[in-house]
C-alpha positions in Angstrom: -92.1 250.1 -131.8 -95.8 249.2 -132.1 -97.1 245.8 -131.7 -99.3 244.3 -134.5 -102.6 242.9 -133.3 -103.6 241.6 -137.3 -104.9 238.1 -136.6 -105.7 238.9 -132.7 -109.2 238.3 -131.6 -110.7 241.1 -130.0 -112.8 240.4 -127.1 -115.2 242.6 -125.3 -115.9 243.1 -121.6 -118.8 241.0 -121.1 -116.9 238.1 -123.0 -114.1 238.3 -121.0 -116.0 238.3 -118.0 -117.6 235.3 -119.0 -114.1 233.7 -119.5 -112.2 234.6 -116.3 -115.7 233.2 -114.3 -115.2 229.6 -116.4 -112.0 229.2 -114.2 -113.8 229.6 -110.5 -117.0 229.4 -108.7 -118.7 232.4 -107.6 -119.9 232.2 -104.2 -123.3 233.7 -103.6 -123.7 235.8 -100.6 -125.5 233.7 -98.0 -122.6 231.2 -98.4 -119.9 233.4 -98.3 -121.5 235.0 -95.4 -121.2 230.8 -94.1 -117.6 230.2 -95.1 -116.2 233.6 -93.5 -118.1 232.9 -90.2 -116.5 229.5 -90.1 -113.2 230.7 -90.6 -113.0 228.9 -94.0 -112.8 232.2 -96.5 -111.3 235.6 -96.1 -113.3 238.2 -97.7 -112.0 241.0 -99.2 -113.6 244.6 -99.7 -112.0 246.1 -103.1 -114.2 248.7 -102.7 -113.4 252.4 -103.0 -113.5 254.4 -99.8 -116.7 256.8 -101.0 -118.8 253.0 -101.2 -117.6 251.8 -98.0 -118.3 255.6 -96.2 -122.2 255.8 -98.3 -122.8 252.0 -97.6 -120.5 250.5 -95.1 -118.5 247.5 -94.5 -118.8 243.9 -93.9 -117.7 242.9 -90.4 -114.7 240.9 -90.3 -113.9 241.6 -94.3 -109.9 242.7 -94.9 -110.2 245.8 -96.6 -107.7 246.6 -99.6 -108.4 249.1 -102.9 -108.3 247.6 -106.2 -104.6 248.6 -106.6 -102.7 247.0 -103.8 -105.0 243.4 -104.1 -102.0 241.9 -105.7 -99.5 243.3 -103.1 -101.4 242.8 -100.3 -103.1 238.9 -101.0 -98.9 237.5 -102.2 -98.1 235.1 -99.3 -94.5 235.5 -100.5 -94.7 239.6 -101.2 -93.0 242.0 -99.2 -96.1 244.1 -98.7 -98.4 241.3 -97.8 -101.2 241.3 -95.8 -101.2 239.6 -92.3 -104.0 237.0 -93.1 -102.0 236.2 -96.4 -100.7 233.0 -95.1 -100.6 230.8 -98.1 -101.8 229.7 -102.0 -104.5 227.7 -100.8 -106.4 230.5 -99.0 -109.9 230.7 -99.7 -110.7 234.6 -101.0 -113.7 236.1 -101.5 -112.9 239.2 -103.1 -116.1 241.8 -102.6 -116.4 244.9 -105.4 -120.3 247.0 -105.1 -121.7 244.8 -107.9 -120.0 241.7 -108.4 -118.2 243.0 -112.1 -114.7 244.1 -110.5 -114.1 241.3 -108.1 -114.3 238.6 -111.2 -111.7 240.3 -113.1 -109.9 240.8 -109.6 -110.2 236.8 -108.8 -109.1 235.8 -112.2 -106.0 238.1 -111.2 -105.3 236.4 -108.0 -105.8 233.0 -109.8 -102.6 234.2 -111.5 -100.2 234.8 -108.2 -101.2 231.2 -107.7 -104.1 231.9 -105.6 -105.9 229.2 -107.4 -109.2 228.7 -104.5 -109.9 232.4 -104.6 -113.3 233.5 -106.0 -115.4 236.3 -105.8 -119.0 237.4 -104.1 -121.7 237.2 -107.2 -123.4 240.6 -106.9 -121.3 241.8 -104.8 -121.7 244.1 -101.9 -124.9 245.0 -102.8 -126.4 241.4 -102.9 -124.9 240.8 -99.4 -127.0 244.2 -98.6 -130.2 242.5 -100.4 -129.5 239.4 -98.4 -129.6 240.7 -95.1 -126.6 239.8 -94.2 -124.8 241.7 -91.0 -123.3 245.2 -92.3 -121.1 247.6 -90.2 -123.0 251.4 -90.4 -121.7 253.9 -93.1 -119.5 256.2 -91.6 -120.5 259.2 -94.4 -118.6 261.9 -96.0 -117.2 263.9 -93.4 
């Protein structure tokens, strides 16, 4: 049985990234570089493997693909990570460019995650900032 979508609103990418931002602060890099350092954020590398091998990693970032965030960030899943103590955790969810890691926070937000967030410009801005990267490991 198909679904009617007469009357629904359609909304595109870039206004729906807009939307899921409204309901968190993005943390620029040198910050979240801070906040991790202090033990007061846990970032998180979404990345795929063939970014983390050409570009490497952040040191100290938990590393998870797109597709187990959920599992892995549920203080209360069965498949949760061990630094996935509780609701109030501060996450800082990493993608390459910063695009990925909103829609991936707003996600989180919805397991009740409700302090998560997610590094504007991702990866790459941490690069630009100078900010300590683990080498690239390559292709082989």
């Amino acid at each position: 049985m198909a679904v009617s979508t007469a009357g629904r609103r359609r909304v595109g990418i870039d206004d729906h990234l807009e939307r899921v931002r409204s309901g968190f602060d993005r943390v620029e890099a040198r910050d979240a570089f801070e906040a991790s350092s202090r033990g007061e954020a846990l970032l998180v590398d979404i990345r795929y493997e063939a970014l983390r091998r050409r570009d490497g990693l952040i040191p100290g970032a938990l590393v998870v693909e797109r597709n187990e965030l959920e599992w892995r960030l549920d203080p209360h899943g069965s498949h949760r990570a061990p630094e996935a103590t509780h609701h109030d955790l501060r996450v800082v969810v990493v993608c390459n460019e910063g695009y990925a890691s909103s829609l991936a926070a707003a996600s989180l937000h919805q397991l009740g995650l409700h302090r998560a967030t997610d590094l504007v410009g991702g990866f790459q801005a941490w690069r630009a900032a100078g900010l300590p990267i683990l080498p690239p490991t390559g292709t082989g």
